[in-house]
N, C-alpha and C positions, 0 to 999 in steps of 0.2 A: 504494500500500500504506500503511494506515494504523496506527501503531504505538504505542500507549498509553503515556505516561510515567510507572513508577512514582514519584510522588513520597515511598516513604515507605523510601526508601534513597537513598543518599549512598556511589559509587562513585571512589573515586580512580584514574586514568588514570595511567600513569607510565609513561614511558621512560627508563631509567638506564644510566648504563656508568659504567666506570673513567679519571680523569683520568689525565695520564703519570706523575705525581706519585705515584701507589699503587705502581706498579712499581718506583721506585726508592728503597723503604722496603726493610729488609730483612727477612728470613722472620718474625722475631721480632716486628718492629715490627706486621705484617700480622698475626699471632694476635692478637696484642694487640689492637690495634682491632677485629678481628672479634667477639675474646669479649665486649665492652666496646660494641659493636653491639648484637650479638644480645638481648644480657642488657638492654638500653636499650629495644629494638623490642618481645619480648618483654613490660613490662611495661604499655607501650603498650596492646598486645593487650587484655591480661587486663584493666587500667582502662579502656579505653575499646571494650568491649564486641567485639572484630574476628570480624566474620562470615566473612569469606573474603579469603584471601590466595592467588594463584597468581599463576605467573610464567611466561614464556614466554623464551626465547633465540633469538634470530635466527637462521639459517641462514648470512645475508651482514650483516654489522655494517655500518650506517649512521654511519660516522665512529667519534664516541664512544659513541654509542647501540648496546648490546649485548642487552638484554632490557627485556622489557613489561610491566609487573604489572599486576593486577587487584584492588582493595583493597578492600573494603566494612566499611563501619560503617553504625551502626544512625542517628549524627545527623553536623552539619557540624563537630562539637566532636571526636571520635573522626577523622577525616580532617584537620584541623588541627592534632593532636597530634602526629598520623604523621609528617604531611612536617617537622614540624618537629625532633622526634628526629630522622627518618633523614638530617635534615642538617647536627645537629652534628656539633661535630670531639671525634675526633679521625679519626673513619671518615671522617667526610661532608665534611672539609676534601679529600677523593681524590674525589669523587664527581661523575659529570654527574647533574643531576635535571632531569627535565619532567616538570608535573604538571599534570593536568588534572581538574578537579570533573563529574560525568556522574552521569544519574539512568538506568539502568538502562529496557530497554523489551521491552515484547511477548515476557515471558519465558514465560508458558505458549502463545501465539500461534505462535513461533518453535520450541517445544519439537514441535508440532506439525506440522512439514514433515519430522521425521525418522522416520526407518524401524523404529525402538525407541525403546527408553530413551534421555533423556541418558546420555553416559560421563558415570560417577559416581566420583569421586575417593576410595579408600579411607585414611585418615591411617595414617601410620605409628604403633607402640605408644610406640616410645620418648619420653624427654622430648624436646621440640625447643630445651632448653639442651644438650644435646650434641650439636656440630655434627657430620655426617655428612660422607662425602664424597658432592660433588653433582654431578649429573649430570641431560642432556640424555635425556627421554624418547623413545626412539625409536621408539615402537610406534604413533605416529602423527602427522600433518603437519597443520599449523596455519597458515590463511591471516589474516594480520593486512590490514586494511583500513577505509581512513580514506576517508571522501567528504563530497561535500557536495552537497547537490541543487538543483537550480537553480529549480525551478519543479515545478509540478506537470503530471507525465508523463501524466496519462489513459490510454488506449489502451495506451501501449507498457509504463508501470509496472505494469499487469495484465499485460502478456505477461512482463514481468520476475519477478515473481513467479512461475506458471506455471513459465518453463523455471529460475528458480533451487529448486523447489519439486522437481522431476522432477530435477534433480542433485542433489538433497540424499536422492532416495530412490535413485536409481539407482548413487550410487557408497559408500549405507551411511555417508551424513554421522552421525557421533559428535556434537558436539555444538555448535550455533550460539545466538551470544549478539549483543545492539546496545544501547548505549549512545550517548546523548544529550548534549552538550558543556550545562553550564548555561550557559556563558558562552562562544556559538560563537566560532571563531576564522575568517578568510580561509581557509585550507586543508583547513578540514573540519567537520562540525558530528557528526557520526557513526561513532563504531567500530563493527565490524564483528569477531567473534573464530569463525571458521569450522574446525573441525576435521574430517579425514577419515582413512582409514587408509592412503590412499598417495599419491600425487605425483596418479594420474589424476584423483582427484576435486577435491584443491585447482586441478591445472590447468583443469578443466573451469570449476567456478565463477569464476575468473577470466577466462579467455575469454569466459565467458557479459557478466559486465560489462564486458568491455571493448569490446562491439560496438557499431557504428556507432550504432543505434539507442539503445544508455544512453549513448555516450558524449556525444550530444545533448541531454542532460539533467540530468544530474550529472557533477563533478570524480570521481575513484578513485585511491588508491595502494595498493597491496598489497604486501605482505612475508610473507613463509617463517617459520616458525618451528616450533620444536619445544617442548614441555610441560619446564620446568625445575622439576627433582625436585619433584613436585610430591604425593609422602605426605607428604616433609619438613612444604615449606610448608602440607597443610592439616590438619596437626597442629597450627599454631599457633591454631587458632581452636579449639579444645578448652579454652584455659584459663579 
């Protein structure tokens, strides 16, 4: 399967959680850095142009790693700002970050295997300087996966395609996205962000990767996850 690299976006990868350190600030202290977060990210945004911001939240937390963003700006100046905000102190002195630089791929290609529309994310009205209380969207399951291909599969990559093509119409896949590492790393060169409406279809598509035949091919790790409030976050790309 061949997958075209947009080069004319610049998508930030991140995995984030809370050091132990946050937790034994008190209530007070934690408003505090948050408004003083938000009001920081926020302006980010709006100068450096933020296309889209969405999060995801684990199901089973990976140590300190608790949720997944998806960050897009229009250049590498707009994603270099980000990470660099969201890791001052006084917030980001509590913070795990992993970040990773990715050029987005085979986005109308991919939009293509589903059975409608992409789920389209509607923004909230309010300002997104009033934090909200947030929440895990539960109205559908999100399989996160990270791989990396060994070689080129012939035969079996068209059959991979195929039955992941036939799971994506058959169990009413929402909506499927992949991202390209600019800078691969040993444990994965490719995300993978697979959404469905219930457990059957995330588990089917995993099953499907994991069989004997891809797993002779490419590396795979997958994670659960569910859409973190996500009118909130894609209100912030409005300003």
């Amino acid at each position: 399967m061949s997958l075209r690299v947009d080069r004319d976006r610049v998508v930030v990868l991140a995995k984030t959680g809370r050091q132990a350190s946050w937790h034994r600030l008190t209530e007070d202290q934690r408003r505090s850095a948050e408004r003083e977060h938000v009001d920081l990210m926020l302006s980010v945004a709006a100068r450096h142009r933020l296309r889209r911001l969405e999060g995801f939240r684990l199901i089973g937390p990976q140590g300190r790693w608790e949720r997944f963003w998806v960050i897009e700006f229009p250049d590498l100046a707009g994603a270099e700002a980000w990470i660099e905000a969201e890791m001052a102190p006084p917030y980001g002195a509590h913070g795990f970050y992993e970040y990773h630089l990715t050029r987005p791929m085979a986005r109308e290609l991919l939009a293509g295997w589903l059975p409608g529309p992409p789920r389209a994310i509607e923004p909230q009205a309010a300002d997104p300087a009033a934090i909200p209380a947030l929440a895990a969207d539960r109205s559908s399951l999100v399989v996160l996966q990270f791989s990396r291909t060994a070689a080129a599969a012939g035969h079996a990559d068209a059959e991979r395609t195929d039955d992941l093509q036939r799971i994506a119409r058959e169990h009413e896949m929402l909506s499927l996205e992949c991202y390209q590492l600019i800078d691969p790393i040993p444990d994965w060169h490719r995300a993978w962000i697979c959404e469905f409406p219930d457990v059957s279809g995330a588990e089917a598509w995993i099953d499907a990767e994991a069989s004997p035949a891809r797993a002779a091919h490419a590396e795979r790790t997958s994670y659960l996850a569910r859409r973190w409030a996500p009118a909130y976050f894609a209100s912030w790309c409005r300003l």
